[in-house]
PAZAPA-4460 file (N, C-alpha, C; in steps of 0.05 Angstrom, whole numbers, plus 32768, in hexadecimal, padded with zeros to 4 digits):
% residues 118
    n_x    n_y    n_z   ca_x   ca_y   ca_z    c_x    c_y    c_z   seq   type   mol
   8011   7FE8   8000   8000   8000   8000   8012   8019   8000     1      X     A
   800B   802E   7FEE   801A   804A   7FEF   8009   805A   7FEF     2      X     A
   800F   806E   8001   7FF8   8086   800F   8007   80A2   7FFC     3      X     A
   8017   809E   7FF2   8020   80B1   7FDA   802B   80A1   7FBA     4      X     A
   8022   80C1   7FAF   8027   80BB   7F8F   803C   80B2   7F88     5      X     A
   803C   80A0   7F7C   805C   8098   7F70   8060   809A   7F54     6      X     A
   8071   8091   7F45   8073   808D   7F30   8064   8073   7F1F     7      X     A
   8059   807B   7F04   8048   8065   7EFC   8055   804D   7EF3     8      X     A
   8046   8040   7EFF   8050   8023   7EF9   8039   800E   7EEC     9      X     A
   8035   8004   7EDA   8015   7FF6   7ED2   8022   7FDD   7EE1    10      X     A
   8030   7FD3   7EE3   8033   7FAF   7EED   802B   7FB7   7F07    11      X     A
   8027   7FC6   7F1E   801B   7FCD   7F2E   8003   7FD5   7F34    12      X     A
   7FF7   7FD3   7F1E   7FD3   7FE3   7F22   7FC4   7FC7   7F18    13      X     A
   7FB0   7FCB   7F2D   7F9B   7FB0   7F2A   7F8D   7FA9   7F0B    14      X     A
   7F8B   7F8D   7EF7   7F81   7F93   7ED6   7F6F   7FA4   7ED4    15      X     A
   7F5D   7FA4   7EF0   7F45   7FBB   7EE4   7F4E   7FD6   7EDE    16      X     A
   7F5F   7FE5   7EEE   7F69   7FFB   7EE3   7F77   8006   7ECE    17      X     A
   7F8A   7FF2   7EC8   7F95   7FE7   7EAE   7F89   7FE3   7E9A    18      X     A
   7F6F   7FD7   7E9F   7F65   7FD8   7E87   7F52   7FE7   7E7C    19      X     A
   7F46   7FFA   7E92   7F41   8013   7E8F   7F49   8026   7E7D    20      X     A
   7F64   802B   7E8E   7F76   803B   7E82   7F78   8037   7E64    21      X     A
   7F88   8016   7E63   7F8F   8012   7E45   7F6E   8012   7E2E    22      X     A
   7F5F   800F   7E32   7F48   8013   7E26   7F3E   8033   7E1C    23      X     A
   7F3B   8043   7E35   7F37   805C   7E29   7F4F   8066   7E16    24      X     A
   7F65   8066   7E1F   7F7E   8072   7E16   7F7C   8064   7DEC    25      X     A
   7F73   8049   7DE7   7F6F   8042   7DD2   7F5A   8045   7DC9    26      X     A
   7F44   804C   7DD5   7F29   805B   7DC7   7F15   8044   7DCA    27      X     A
   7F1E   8032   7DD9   7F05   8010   7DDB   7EFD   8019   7DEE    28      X     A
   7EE2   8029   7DE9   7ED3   8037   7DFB   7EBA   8012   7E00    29      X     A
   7EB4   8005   7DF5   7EAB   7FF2   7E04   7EB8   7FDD   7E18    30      X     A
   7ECB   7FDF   7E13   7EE1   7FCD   7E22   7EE6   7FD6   7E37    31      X     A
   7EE5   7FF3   7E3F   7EEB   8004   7E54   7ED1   8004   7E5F    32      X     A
   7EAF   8003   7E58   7E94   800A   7E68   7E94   7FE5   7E71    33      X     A
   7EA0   7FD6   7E6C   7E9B   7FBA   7E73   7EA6   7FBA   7E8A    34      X     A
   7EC3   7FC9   7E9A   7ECE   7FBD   7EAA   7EC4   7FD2   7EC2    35      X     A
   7EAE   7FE6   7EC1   7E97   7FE8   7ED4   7E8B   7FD5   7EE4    36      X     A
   7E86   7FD4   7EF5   7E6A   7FCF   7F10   7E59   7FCF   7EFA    37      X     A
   7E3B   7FC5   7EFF   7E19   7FCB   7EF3   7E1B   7FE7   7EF9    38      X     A
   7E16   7FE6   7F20   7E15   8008   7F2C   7E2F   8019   7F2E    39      X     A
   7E44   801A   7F21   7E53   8025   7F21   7E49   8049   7F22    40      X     A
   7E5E   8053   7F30   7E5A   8072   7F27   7E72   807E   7F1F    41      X     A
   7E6E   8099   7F11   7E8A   80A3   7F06   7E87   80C1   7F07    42      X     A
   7E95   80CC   7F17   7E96   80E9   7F21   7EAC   80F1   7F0E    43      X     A
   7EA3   810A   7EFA   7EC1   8118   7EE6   7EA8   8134   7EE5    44      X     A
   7EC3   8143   7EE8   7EB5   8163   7EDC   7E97   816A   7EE9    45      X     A
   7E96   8160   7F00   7E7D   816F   7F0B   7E66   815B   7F0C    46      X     A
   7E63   8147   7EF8   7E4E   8139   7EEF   7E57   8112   7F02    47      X     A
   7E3E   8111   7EFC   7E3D   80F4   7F12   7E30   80E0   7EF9    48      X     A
   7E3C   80C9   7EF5   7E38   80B7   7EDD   7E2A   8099   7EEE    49      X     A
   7E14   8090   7EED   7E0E   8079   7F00   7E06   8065   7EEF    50      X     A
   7E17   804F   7EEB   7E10   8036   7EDD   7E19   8031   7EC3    51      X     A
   7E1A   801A   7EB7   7E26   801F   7EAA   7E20   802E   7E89    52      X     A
   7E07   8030   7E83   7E00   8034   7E6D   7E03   8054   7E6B    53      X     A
   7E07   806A   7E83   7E05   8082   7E86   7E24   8086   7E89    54      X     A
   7E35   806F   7E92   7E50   8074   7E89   7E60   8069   7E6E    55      X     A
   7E54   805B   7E65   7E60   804F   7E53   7E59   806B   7E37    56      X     A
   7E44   8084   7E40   7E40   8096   7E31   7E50   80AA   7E2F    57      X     A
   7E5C   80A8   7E4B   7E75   80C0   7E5B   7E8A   80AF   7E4B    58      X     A
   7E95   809A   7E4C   7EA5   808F   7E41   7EA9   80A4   7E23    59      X     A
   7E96   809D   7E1D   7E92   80A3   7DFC   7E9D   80C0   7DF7    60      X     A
   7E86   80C9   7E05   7E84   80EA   7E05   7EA5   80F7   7E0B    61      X     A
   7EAC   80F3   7E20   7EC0   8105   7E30   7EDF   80F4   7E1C    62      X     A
   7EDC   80DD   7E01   7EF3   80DE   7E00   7EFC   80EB   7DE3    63      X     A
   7EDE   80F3   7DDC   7EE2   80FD   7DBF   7ED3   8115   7DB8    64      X     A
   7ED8   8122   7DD1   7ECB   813F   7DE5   7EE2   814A   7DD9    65      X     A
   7EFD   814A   7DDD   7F16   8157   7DCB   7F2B   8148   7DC8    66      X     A
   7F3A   814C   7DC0   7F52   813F   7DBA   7F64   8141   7DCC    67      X     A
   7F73   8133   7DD7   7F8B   8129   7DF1   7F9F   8112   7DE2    68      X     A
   7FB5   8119   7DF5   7FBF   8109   7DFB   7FB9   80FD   7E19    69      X     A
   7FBE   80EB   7E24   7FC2   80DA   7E42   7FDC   80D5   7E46    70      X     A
   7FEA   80E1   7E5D   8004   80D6   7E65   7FFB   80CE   7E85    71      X     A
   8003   80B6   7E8B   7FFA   80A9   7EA3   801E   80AE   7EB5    72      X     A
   8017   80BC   7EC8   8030   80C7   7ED5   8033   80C4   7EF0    73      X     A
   801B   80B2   7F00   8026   80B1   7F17   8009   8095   7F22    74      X     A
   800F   8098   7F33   7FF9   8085   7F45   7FF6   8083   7F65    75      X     A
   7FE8   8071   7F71   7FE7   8073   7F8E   7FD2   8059   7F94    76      X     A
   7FE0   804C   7FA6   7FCD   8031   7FAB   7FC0   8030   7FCD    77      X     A
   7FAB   803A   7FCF   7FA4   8037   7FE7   7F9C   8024   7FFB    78      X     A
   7F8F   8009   7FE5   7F93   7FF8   7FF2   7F88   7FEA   7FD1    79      X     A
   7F80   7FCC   7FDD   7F7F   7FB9   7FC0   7F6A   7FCD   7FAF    80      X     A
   7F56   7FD3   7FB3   7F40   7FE3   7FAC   7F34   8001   7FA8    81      X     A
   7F4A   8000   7FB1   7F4D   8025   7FAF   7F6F   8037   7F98    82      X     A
   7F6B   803C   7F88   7F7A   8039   7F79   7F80   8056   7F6E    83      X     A
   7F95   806A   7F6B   7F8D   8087   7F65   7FA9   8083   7F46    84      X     A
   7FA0   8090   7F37   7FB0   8095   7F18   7FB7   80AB   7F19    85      X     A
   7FCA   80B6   7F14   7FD0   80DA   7F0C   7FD3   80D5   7EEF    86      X     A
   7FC8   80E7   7EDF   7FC8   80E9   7EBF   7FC9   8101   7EBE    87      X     A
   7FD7   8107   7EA7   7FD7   8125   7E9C   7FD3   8125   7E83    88      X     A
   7FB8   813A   7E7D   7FB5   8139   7E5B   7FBC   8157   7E50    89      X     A
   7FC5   8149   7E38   7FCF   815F   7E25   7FBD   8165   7E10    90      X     A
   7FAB   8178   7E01   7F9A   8178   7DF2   7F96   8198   7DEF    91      X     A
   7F74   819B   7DD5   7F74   81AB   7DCD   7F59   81BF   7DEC    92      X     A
   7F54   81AC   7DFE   7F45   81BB   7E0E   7F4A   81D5   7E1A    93      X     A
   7F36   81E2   7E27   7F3B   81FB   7E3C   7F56   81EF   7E48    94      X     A
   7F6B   8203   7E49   7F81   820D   7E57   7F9A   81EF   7E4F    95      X     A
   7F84   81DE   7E42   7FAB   81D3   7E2D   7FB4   81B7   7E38    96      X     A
   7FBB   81C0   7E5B   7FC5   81A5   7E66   7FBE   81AA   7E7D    97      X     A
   7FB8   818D   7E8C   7FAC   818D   7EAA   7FB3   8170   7EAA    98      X     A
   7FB3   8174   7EC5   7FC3   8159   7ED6   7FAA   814B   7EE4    99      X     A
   7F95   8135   7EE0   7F84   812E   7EF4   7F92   810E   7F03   100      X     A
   7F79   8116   7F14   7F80   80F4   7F29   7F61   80E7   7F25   101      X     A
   7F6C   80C8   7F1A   7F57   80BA   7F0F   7F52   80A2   7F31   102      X     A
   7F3A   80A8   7F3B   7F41   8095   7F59   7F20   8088   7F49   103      X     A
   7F2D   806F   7F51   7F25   8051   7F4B   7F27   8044   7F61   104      X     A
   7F08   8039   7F66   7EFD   8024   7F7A   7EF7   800C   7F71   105      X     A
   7F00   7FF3   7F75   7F01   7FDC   7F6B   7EEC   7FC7   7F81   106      X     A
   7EDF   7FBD   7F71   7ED0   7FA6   7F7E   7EC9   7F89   7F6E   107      X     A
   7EDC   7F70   7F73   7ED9   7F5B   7F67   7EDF   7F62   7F46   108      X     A
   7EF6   7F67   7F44   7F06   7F70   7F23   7EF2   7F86   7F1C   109      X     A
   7EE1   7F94   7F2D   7ED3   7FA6   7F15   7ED0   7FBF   7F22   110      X     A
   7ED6   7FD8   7F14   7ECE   7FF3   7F1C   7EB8   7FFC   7F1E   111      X     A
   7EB8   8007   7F3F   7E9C   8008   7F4E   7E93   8029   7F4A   112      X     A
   7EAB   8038   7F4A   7EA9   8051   7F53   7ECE   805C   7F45   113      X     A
   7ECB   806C   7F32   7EE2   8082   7F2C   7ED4   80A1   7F2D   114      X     A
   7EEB   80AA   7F35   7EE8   80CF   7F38   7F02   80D9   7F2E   115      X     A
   7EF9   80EB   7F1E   7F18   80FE   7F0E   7F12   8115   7F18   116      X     A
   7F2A   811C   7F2B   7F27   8135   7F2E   7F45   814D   7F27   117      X     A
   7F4D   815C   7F29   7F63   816E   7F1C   7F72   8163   7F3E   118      X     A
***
């Protein structure tokens, strides 16, 4: 367990996050709403996403909303189930580049609950 950010490591992050990650980052926006909970929820930008058919829309929406890059730059393991990402995207959005933290709750291989916040 690490109570601070470290440097990213994927052989260290549980497959669900991993495959998270590697899913949006390649645009398999179904591959990424499968490894949801049913009740999953997803807190980004203000808005609350519950289940999966209302995220698997956020999926959609928020990855072809603008153009980015994803650089995955740090992490933090709080315990088996609690999981935090630091990413920083590069793109054509408001103000260019921003650094968020992607925290992922895990239950039985599947994401129960992520929140991105700056």
């Amino acid at each position: 367990m690490t109570t601070e950010i470290t440097a990213y490591d994927p052989t260290r992050l549980p497959a669900p996050v991993l495959s998270y990650l590697d899913a949006r980052d390649e645009n398999r926006y179904a591959d990424a709403r499968v490894l949801f909970a049913p009740a999953a929820t997803v807190l980004d930008d203000g808005r609350t996403y519950q289940g999966t058919d209302e995220i698997g829309a956020w999926i959609e929406r928020s990855s072809d909303e603008y153009e980015y890059t994803a650089t995955r730059i740090g992490q933090r393991t709080d315990d088996e189930s609690s999981i935090t990402v630091q990413i920083r995207l590069d793109g054509n959005f408001p103000g260019g580049t921003v650094t968020l933290r992607y925290q992922f709750e895990l239950e039985e291989d599947q994401i129960t609950r992520l929140e991105i916040e700056v």
